[in-house]
N, C-alpha and C positions, 0 to 999 in steps of 0.2 A: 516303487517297483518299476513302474513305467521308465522311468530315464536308466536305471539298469539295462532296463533292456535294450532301451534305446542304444547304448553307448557301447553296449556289446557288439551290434551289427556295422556301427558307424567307424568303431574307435579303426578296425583297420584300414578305412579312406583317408584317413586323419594323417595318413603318413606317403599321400599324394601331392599332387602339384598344389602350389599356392591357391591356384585360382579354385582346385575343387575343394580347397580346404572352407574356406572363402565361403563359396557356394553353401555347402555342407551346414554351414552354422546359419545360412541365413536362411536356408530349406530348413532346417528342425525348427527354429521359430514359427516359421508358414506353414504347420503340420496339414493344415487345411487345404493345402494345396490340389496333392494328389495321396488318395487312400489306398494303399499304404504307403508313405511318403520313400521308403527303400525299394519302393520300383524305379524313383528316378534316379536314383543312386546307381543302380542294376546297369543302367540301363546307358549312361555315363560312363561307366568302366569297360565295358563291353562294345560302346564305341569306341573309342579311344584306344583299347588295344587293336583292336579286327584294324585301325587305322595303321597303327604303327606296323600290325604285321605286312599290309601290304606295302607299305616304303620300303621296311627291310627286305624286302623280296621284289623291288625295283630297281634292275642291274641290265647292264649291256647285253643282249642277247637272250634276254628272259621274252617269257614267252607270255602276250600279253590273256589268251585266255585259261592260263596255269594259273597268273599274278590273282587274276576275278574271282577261278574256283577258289583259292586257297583262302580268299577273304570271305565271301560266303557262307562255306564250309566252317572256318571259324568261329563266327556267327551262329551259324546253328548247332554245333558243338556245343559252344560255350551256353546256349540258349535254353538248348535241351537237357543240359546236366543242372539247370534249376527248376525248384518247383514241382522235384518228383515225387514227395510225400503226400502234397494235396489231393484231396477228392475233388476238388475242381478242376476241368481240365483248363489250362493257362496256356493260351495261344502266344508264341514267339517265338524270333528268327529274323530273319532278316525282314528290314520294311521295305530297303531299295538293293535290287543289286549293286554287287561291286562293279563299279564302271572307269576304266582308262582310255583316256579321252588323247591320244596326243598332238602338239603342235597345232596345229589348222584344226581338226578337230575340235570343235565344239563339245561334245555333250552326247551321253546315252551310250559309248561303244562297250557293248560289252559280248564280244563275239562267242560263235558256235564253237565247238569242240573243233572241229575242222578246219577252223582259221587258222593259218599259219603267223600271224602279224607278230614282229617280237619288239623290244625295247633297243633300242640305240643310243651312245654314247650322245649327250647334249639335247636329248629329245626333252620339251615343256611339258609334262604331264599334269591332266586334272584328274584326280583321283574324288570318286562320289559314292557315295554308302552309306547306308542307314542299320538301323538294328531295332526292335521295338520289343516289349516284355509285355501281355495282356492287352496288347493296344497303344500303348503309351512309347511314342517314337522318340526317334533323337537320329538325325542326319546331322551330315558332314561332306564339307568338299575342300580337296587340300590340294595345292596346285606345288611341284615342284620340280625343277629342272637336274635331269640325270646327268650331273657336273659333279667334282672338286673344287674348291673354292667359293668367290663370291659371282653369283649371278649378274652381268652388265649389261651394259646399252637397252633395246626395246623389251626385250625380255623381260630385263628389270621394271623397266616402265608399267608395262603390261601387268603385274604380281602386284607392284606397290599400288599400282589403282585401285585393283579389287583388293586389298586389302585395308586401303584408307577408308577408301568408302564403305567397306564392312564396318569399320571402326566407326565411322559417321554414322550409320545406319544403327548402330547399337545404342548411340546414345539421345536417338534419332523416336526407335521404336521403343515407344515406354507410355506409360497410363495418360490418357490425357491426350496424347498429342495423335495427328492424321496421317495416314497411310500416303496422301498426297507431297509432304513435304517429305520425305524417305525419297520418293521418287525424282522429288526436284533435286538434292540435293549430291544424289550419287554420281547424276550426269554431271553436278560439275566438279566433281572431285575428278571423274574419268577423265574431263576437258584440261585438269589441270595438268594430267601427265600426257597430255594429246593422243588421247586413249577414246572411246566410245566406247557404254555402255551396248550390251548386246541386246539386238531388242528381241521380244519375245520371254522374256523369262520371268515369273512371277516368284513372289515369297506368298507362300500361302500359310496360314493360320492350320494349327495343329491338333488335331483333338483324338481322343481314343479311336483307333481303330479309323481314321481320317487321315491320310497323308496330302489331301487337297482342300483344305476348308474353303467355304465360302471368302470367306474375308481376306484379301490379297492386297499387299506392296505389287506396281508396278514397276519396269526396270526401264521404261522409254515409254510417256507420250507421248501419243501419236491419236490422229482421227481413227486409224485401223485398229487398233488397240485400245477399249475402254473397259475401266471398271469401277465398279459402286464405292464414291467416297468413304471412308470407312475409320471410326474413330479408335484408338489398343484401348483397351479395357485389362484391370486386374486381372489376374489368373488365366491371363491367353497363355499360348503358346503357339510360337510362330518358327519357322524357316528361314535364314532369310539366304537370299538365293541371288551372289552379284557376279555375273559374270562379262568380263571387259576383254577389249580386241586392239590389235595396232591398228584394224583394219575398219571397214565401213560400220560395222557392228549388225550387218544384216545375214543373217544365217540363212543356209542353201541346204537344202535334200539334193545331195547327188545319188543316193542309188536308196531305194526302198528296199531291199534283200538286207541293207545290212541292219536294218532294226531287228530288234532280239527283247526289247523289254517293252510289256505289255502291263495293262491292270483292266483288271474285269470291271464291265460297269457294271453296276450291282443293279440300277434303274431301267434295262432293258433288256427285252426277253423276243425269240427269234426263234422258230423254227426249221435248225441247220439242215443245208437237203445230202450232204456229202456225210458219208461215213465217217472217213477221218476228220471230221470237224465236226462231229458232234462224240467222237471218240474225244479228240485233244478237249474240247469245250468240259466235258464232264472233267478230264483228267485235273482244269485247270480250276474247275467251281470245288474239287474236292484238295487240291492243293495251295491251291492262293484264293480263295475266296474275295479276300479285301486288298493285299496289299500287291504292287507291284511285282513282281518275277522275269525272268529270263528263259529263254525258248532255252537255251541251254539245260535246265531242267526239265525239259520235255523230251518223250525220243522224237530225234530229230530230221527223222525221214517224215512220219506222221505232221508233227507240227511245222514241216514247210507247204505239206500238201492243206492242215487243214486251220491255219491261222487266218491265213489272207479273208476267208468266208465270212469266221466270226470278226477281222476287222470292218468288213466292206456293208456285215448290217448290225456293226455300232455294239457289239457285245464287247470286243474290247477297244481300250485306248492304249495306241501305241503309242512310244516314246523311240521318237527317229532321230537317227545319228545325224546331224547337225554341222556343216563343215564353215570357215572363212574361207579364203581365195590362198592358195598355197604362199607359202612366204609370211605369212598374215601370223602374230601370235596372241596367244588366247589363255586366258586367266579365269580359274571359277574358283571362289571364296563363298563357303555354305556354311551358316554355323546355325544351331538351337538355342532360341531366346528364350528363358521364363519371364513372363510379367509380374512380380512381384507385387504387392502392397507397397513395399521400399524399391521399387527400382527394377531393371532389367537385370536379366543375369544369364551369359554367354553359357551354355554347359557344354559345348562341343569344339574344337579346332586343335590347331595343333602348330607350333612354331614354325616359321620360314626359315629358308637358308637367309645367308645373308646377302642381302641386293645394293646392287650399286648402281641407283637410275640416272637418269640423264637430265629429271627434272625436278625440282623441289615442290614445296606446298607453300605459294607467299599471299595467297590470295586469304585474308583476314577472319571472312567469313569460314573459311574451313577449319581455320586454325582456332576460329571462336567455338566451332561444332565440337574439336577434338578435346578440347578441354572441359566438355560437359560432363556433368556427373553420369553415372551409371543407377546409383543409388541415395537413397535419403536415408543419412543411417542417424538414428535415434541415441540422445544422451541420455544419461539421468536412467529414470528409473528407481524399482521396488519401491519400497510403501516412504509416503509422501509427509514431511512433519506438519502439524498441527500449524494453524496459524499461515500458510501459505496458499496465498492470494491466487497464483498462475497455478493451472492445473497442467498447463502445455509442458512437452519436455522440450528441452532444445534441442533444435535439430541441427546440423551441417552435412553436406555432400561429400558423398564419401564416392571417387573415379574409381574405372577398373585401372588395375596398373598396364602402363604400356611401357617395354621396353625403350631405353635409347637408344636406337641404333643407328651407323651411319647413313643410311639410304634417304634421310627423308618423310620416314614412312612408318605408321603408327604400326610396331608389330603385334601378332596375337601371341597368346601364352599356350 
């Protein structure tokens, strides 16, 4: 009865992309994973659309805090029409706002109702979002340039960085191996396309209802910069978070007004002396308790007068918009790793245009990284004949597939 049921809820993902089919069969082996194993499924589909909606709604003269709400909003849509039978209530919705990041732009734009900023012909978008069901996250960052055709010169360079090095890091982070060698190895993927890694940006390890685990991939050491050696373990769940520049790779705060995404610290507690900051403060322990949000969700007269308070004594942490040097082009590639028993396993991204960079990948070492496996997939099997000496099954490495594409540059699925 069990696998009935089972194949009842599963059989319609079955008729998705390779890679979640892929996933799909190697997640129902690992039931152990996560209980009930169809919230990761949930949870995988509902990224990946919320993603594509907002590409299809990435056009010349679109308006970039229209593009945000309408992913958000579909997120919680799609969030809130599961899980209405239960007696339990099942907290879900979005984990990260929708955020478009463009050209120079680094990271975090996800402006007010009021902002006029819109999209333009040839502009480099990073597109960043998350979605979570009961706790259980799945981000994404997808970088694409609003063109016809194939993407060239720096541009190209820029995308194929964070995207190799994504690929490196996938086969990078898995049971057994150190958060340190992730970090050596991105920088020289970036160095191969004369790219820098941007500094400042962590992957952090994933857990219910945690979008910052303790346990962090670094993106650039540095003395200013450290963090606790740290070995993957079976059943993590990690982020991984690579974003690369044409430029110095050092990120600037030009204006504090334009941050808009917060998250409550749950470990600190303050006695607000302003009205409207202990108005918006309540507004925000009853709306976002855990996960990140968007002042956009606030009213927004209130939460300019009473955000700044709860930042400046540590109740929240902001997430500020992040610039290079104008001219300067900028790449963010985010995807969700499971730790498997057998291997890592990608559940988030989404295809590139197609790039045509300026550099290739001949440096040996990288190309040794690219062809590691992702998984140990197991032979043999069921009941074993009498008389047989080896109890082991055989095993071989089983890669994720990477497209051949012209660029250079290992693509995602």
């Amino acid at each position: 009865m069990m696998k009935e049921k089972r194949r009842s809820w599963i059989s319609p993902l079955l008729k998705s992309s390779p890679n979640t089919r892929a996933l799909l069969r190697s997640l129902t082996k690992d039931t152990c994973f996560w209980s009930p194993v169809r919230t990761v499924y949930e949870i995988i589909l509902k990224c990946a659309e919320a993603l594509q909606l907002v590409l299809s709604e990435c056009k010349p003269k679109g308006k970039i805090v229209d593009i945000c709400e309408k992913g958000d909003s579909f997120i919680r849509d799609q969030a809130g029409n599961m899980y209405k039978n239960v007696k339990k209530k099942i907290e879900r919705g979005v984990a990260f706002p929708t955020c478009i990041s463009v050209n120079n732009t680094i990271c975090h734009f996800s402006p007010l109702a009021s902002d006029e900023s819109v999209l333009e012909e040839g502009d480099l978008l990073k597109i960043d979002m998350g979605c979570h069901i009961d706790g259980f996250i799945a981000v994404v960052a997808h970088t694409h340039v609003l063109q016809e055709g194939p993407v060239t010169g720096r541009a190209a360079d820029v995308i194929a960085a964070a995207n190799t090095a994504a690929e490196v890091a996938l086969r990078l982070v898995r049971p057994g191996r150190k958060n340190k060698d992730v970090t050596d190895a991105i920088q020289k993927v970036a160095a191969a396309y004369d790219c820098k890694i941007v500094e400042g940006v962590l992957s952090h390890q994933l857990k219910q209802f945690v979008i910052d685990g303790n346990k962090v991939v670094l993106s650039v050491s540095n003395p200013e910069t450290r963090v606790d050696d740290a070995e993957f373990e079976e059943n993590e769940v990690y982020a991984i978070d690579i974003v690369t520049s044409t430029g110095d790779g050092k990120p600037k705060l030009l204006d504090e007004k334009q941050t808009t995404v917060y998250k409550r610290a749950v470990d600190k507690n303050y006695h607000l002396k302003m009205k409207a900051s202990r108005f918006i403060f309540s507004e925000i322990s009853q709306k976002f308790p855990i996960m990140p949000f968007t002042a956009r969700a606030l009213e927004e007269k209130r939460a300019r007068l009473g955000l700044l308070e709860c930042v400046n004594h540590d109740l929240l942490q902001p997430y500020p918009v992040l610039h290079e040097k104008p001219g300067d082009y900028v790449a963010h590639v985010k995807f969700t790793v499971l730790l498997m028993p057998n291997g890592s396993d990608r559940i988030t991204s989404h295809p590139l245009q197609e790039l045509q960079p300026t550099k290739t990948i001949e440096d040996p070492e990288i190309k040794a990284w690219l062809t590691l496996a992702t998984k140990t997939k197991k032979k043999g099997g069921g009941k074993k004949k009498k008389g047989k000496k080896s109890d082991k099954a055989d095993e071989s490495v089983e890669a994720e597939p990477m497209d051949a594409t012209p660029n250079g540059a290992a693509s995602q699925e």
